[in-house]
N, C-alpha and C positions, 0 to 999 in steps of 0.2 A: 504493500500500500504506500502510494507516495507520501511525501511529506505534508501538501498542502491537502489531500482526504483526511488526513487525520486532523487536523486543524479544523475542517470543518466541519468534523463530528465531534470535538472536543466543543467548537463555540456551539453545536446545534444541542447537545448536551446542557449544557451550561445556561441558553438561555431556556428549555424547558425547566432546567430545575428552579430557574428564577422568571416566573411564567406571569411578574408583576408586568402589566401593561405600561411600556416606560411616556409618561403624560410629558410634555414641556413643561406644562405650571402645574402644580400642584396646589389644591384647596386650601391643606391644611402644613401647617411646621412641625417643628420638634416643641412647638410650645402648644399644641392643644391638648388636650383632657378627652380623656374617653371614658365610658361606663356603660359597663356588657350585663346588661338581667338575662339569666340564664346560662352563667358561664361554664357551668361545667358538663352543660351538652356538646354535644360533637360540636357546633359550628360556635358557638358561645369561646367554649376552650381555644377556638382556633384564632380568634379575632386578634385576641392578643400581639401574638405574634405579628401578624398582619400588619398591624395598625404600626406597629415600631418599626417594620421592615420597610414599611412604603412611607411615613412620617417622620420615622427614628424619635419617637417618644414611648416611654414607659411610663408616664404618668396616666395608668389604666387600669380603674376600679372596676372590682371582678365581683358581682354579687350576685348567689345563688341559694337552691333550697337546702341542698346539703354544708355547704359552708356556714351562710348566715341564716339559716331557718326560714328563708321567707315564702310564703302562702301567698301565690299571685292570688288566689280567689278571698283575702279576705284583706278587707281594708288595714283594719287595724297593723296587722302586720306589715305590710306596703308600707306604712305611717312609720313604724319604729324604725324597720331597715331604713331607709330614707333617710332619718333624723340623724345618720349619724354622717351625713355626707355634709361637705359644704363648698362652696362656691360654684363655679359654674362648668359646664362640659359641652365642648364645641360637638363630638362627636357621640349620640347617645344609642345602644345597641336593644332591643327588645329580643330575646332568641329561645320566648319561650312556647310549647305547644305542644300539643300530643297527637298520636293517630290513632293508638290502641290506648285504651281506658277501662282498668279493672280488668285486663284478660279478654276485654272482647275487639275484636277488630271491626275496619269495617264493612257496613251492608253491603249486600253485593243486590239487595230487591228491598226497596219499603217493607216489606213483607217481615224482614228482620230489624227494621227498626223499633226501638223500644222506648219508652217516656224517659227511662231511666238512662239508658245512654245519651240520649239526645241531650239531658240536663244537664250531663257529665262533660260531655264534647262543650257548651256553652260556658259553663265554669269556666274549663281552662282554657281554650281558645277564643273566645269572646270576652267573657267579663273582667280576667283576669289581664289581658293586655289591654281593656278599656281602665281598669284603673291605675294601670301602670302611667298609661298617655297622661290621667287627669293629676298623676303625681309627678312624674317627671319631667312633663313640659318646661314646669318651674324652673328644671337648672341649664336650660339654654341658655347662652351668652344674651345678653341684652343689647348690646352694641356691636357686636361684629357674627360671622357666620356661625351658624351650628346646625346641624342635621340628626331628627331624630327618626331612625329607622327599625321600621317594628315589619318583621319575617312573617310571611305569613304559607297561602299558596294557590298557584293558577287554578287548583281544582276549587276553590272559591268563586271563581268565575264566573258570575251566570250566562254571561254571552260565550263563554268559550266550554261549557259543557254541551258534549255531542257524544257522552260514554253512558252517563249516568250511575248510578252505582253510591255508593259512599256520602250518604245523605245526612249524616249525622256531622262528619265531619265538615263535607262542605258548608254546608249552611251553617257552621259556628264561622267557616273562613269569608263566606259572604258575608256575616253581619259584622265580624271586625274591619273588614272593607271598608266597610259604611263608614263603622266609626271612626278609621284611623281618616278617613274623607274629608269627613266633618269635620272631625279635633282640626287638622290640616287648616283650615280654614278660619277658627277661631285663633290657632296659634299664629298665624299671619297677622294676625292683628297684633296682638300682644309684644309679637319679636320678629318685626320686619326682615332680619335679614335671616331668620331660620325659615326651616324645612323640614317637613314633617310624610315621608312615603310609605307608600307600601312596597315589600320585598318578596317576591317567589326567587328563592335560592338554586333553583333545581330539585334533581332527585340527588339527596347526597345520601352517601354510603354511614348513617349514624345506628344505634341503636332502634332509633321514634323508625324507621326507612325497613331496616334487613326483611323483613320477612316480604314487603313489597316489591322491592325492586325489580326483582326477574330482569328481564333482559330489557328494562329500562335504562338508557344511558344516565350513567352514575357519576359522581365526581368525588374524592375524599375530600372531608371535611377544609383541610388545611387551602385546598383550591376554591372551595364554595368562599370563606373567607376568602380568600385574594379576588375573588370576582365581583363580590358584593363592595367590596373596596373601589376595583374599580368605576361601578357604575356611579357611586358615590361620589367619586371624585368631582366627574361630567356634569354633575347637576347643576343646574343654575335655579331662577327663584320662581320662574314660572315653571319648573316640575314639581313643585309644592302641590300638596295632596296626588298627587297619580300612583300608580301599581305599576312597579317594574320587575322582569326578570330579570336573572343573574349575567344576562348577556346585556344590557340596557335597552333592552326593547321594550315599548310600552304593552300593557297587558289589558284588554278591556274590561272593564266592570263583569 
């Protein structure tokens, strides 16, 4: 093999392993603040990293259920974890959600739908990232940029379901749509230069995923993070409240 093949499988190596999309300008510095609810999920755990490799900051608070005890579904607790943060976070992570709940997965026919799961699916994926939004708005910068993105998924979609199936779930991701829509909209008032979207990350390869994926194209976790990075980056002020995937395509309601 000549000298100059090998060079260019050393550099085609080299930039897969570093597969950060290289931007001219970058949103953010080495001086922003970051805070991941949900961190010690697949994509949560992964942000971390991310966020210092494409900004080179480590100033990134990690709060989660097992770490710090917190209960997305019940205010109070939202209230405590919270109170012990202070100042302000340019970049804010919501990464929390479930697809299987108690052991049951999802419908494959209304037919298996149940009162009981449905309420279950709403807890955690509706109510618990609606009060996340009405708690964490609060620590967007007031003066300068900050972007709060709360994960959610394209099977939420009412215009882009054509499968049907998975009705519990979905319909908790439709109505966090709604919401994170809305909040969008009121937090524009509040903090002119934030941002508030929705996020379809893909199908990543986490625990909440395995048993689903089949021969769904996947990505591991530590990629979902660099992808959501990037589309992050792209934003400007008129993508306030919209739904994007992990590639930055917009996603319809």
């Amino acid at each position: 093999m000549v000298l100059w093949e090998i060079k260019s499988i050393y550099i085609y190596i080299l930039l897969k392993s570093f597969s950060i999309v290289m931007h001219k300008t970058l949103n953010f510095d080495s001086n922003c603040r970051a805070l991941i609810i949900g961190a010690s999920g697949g994509i949560g755990s992964s942000l971390p990293a991310a966020i210092d490799r494409l900004y080179g900051t480590n100033d990134i608070v990690e709060i989660s259920r097992s770490t710090d005890g917190l209960d997305i579904t019940n205010e109070e607790s939202i209230k405590n974890v919270l109170s012990r943060l202070d100042g302000e976070f340019d970049l804010i992570f919501v990464t929390t959600g479930a697809l299987e709940i108690n052991g049951i997965g999802p419908e494959k026919t209304i037919l298996q739908m149940t009162p009981e799961n449905l309420r279950a699916h709403f807890e955690v994926n509706t109510l618990g990232p609606a009060l996340l939004i009405k708690h964490l708005h609060k620590f967007l910068p007031k003066n300068r940029r900050g972007i709060l993105t709360v994960l959610t998924a394209r099977v939420g979609s009412i215009g882009d379901n054509y499968l049907g199936g998975w009705i519990s779930y979905r319909t908790s991701k439709a109505a966090v749509n709604q919401i994170i829509r809305t909040s969008a909209l009121e937090i524009r008032n509040k903090f002119k230069q934030s941002i508030c979207i929705a996020m379809h990350p893909g199908t990543v390869k986490t625990k909440l995923t395995q048993k689903y994926v089949g021969k769904h194209p996947s990505v591991e976790p530590k990629q979902a993070a660099i992808n959501i990075l990037n589309v992050i980056n792209e934003l400007n002020l008129s993508d306030n409240g919209k739904f994007f995937d992990w590639a930055g395509n917009q996603v319809e309601w």
